[in-house]
C-alpha positions as CSV (number, residue, x, y, z in Angstrom):
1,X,29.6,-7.3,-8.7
2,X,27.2,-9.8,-8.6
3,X,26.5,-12.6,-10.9
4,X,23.1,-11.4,-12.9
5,X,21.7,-11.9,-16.5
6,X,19.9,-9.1,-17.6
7,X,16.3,-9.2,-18.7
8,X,16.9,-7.4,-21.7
9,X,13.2,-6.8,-22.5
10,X,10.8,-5.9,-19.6
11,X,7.7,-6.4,-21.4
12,X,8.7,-10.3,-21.2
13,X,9.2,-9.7,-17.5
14,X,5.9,-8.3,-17.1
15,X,4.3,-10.9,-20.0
16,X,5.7,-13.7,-17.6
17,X,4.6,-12.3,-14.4
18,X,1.1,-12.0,-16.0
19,X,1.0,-15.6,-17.6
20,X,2.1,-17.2,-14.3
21,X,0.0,-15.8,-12.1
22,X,2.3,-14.6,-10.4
23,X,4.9,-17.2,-10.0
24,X,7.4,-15.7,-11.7
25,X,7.8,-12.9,-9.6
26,X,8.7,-14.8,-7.0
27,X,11.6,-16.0,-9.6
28,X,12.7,-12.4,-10.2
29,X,12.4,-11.3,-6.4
30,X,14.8,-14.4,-5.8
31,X,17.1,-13.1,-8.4
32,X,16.6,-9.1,-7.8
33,X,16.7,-9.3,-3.9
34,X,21.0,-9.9,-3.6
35,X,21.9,-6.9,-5.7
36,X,19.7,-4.3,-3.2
37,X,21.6,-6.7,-0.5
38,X,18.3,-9.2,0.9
39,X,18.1,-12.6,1.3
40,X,15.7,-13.5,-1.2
41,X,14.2,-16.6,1.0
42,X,13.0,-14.2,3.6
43,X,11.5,-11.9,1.0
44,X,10.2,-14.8,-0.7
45,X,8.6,-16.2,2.6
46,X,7.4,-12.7,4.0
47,X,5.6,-12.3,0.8
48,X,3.9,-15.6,1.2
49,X,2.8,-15.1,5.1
50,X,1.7,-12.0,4.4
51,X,-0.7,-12.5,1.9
52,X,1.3,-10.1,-0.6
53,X,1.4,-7.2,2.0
54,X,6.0,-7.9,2.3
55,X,5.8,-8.0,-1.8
56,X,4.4,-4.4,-2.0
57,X,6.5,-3.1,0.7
58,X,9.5,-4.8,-0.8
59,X,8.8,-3.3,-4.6
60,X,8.4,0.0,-2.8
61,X,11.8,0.1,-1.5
62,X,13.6,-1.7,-4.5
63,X,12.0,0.9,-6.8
64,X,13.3,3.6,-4.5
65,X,16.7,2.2,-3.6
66,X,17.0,1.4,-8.2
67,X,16.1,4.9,-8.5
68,X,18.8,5.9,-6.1
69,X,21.1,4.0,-7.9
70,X,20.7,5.8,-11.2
71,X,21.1,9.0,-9.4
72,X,17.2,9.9,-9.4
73,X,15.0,10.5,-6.7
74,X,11.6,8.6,-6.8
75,X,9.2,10.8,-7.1
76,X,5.9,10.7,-5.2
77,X,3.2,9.5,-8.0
78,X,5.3,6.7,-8.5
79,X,3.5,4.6,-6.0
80,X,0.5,4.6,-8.6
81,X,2.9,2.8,-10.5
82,X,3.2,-0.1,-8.0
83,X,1.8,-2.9,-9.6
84,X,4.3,-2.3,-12.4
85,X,7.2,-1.8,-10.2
86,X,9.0,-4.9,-11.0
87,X,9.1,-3.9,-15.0
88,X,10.1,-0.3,-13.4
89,X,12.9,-1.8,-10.8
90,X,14.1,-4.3,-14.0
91,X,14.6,-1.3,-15.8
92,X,16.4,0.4,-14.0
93,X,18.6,-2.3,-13.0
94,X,19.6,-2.3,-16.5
95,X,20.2,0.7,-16.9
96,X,22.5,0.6,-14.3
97,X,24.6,-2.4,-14.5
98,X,24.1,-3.3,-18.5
99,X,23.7,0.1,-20.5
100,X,26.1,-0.5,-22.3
101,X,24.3,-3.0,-24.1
């Protein structure tokens, strides 16, 4: 398993996210992107390059592979939910690895 502290309150996440203009995400992507097996510098430099576009197609497939992981299927109105998905992919990553908490 790797190494990870939990974010133990997602409305921090998304607080910090929000406060930083979005600098912090590319904190949480760096940290997020080894447990769904990425290297986080590519993600990191795809989403810069591309203007964002790597960042939503990223959160897409984190929130459907941290879905898969808790034994749910993401369902198709989730992608409305997109510009939350890191609160939504934190979630369930603690759900997962730290519910015992």
């Amino acid at each position: 398993m790797h190494e990870y502290i939990p974010e133990n309150n997602i409305f921090v996440v998304f607080l910090l996210i929000l406060f930083t203009a979005g600098l912090y995400y590319f904190w949480w992507l760096a940290r997020v992107s080894p447990l769904f097996g990425d290297d986080p510098v590519i993600n990191i430099l795809l989403t810069i390059f591309t203007l964002g576009l790597w960042g939503f197609y990223i959160n897409l497939k984190y929130m459907q592979k941290s879905e898969m992981m808790n034994g749910r299927d993401m369902k198709w109105f989730m992608i409305l939910f997109l510009p939350l998905s890191p609160v939504i992919i934190q979630h369930n990553i603690n759900e997962k690895f730290f519910s015992d908490r």
